[in-house]
C-alpha positions in Angstrom: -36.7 -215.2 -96.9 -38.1 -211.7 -98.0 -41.6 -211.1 -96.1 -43.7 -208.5 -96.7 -43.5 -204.8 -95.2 -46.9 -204.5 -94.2 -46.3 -208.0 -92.4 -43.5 -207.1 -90.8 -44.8 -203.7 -89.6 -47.6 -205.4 -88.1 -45.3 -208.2 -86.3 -43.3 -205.3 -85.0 -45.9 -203.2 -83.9 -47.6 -206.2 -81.9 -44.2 -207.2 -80.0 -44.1 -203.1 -79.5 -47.6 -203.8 -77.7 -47.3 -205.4 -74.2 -50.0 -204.6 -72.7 -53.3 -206.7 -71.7 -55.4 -205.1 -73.6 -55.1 -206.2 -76.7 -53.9 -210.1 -78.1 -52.2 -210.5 -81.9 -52.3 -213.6 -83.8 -50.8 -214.1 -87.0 -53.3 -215.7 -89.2 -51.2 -218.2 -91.7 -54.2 -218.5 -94.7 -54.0 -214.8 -94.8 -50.6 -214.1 -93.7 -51.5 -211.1 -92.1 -51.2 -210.1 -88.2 -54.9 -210.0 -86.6 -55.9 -209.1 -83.3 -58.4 -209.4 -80.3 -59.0 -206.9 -78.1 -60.4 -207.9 -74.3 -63.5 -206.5 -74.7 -64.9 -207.5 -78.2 -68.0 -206.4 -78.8 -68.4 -206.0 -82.1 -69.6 -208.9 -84.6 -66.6 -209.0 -86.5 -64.2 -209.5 -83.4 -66.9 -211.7 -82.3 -66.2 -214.0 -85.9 -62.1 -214.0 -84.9 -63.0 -214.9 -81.9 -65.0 -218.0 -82.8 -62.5 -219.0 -85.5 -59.6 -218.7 -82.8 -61.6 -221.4 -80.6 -62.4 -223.6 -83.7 -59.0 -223.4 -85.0 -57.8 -227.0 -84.7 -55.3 -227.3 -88.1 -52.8 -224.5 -86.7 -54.0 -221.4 -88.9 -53.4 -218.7 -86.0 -50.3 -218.4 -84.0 -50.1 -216.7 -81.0 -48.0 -213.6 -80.6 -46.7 -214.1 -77.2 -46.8 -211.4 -74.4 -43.5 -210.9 -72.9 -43.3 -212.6 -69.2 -42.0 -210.7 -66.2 -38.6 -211.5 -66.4 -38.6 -210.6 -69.7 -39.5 -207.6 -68.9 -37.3 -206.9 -66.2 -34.4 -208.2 -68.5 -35.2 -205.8 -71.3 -35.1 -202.9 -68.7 -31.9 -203.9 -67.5 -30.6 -203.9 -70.9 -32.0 -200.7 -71.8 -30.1 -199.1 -68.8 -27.2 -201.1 -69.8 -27.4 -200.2 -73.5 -27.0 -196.0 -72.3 -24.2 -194.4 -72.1 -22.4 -193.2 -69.0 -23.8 -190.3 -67.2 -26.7 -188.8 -64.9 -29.6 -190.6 -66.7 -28.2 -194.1 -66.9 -27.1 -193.6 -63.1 -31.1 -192.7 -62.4 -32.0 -195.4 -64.1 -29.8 -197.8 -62.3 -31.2 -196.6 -59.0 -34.7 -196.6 -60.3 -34.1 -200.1 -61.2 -33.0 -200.9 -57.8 -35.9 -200.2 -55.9 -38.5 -201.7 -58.8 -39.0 -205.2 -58.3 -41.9 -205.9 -60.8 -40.6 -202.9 -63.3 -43.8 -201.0 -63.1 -41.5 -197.8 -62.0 -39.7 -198.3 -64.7 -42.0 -198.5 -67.2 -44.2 -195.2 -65.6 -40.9 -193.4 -65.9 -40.1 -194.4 -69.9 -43.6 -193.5 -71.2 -43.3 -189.6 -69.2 -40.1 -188.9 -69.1 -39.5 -186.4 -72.3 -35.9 -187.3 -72.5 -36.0 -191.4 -71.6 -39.2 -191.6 -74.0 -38.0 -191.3 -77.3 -34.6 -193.3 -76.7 -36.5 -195.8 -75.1 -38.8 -196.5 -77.6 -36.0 -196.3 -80.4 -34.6 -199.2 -78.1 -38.1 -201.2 -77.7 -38.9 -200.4 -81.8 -35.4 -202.6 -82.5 -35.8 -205.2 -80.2 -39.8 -205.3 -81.3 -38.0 -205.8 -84.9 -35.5 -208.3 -84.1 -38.7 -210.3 -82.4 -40.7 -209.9 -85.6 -37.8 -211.7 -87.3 -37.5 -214.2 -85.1 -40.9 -215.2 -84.7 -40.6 -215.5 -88.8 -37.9 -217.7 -89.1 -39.4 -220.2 -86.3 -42.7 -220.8 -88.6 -43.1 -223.8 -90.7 
């Protein structure tokens, strides 16, 4: 099935997006990717909001969060996924001492030479997410 780019790069930037802050939903009438941030203020995000609690027939569907072992598995295979050498050994030793991955992830968004390849690895696993959130809807 061919989707639409603009859906997909929505769907891909959402799974990209694990924080708190911010929750996606994709909306089936529209089939567009729509989101809620934590602290809507604002009377549009205050509409979403209202429709999200109303919705009883199925129109939004959550974007899930990723879980803690999820997480921690996607780390591992990130260091796994590197070739041999001084950074993957780092990383490996990092990961040793970081039980709940929040090392880990402090490391990947300052590090100048983890950051790029790591998000070049999150951007293809945020994609093959995208796609298989796709294939699982009605």
């Amino acid at each position: 099935m061919v989707h639409d780019p603009a859906l997909l790069k929505a769907l891909v930037a959402a799974f990209f997006d694990d924080g708190p802050e911010r929750t996606y939903y994709y909306d089936r009438d529209i089939e567009r990717v729509v989101s809620v941030a934590e602290d809507h203020e604002d009377a549009a995000t205050q509409e979403l909001v209202w429709q999200l609690e109303a919705d009883v027939r199925g129109r939004f569907v959550g974007i899930p969060k990723p879980r803690l072992e999820e997480t921690l598995e996607e780390q591992d295979a990130f260091v796994e996924s590197l070739p041999p050498g001084p950074m993957r050994k780092r990383l490996e030793a990092l990961l040793e001492v970081d039980p709940d991955g929040s090392k880990m992830a402090k490391l990947v968004t300052r590090d100048r030479e983890i950051r790029p390849i790591w998000r070049e690895f999150r951007s293809a696993r945020a994609r093959s997410q995208a796609d298989e959130f796709l294939s699982r809807l009605p």
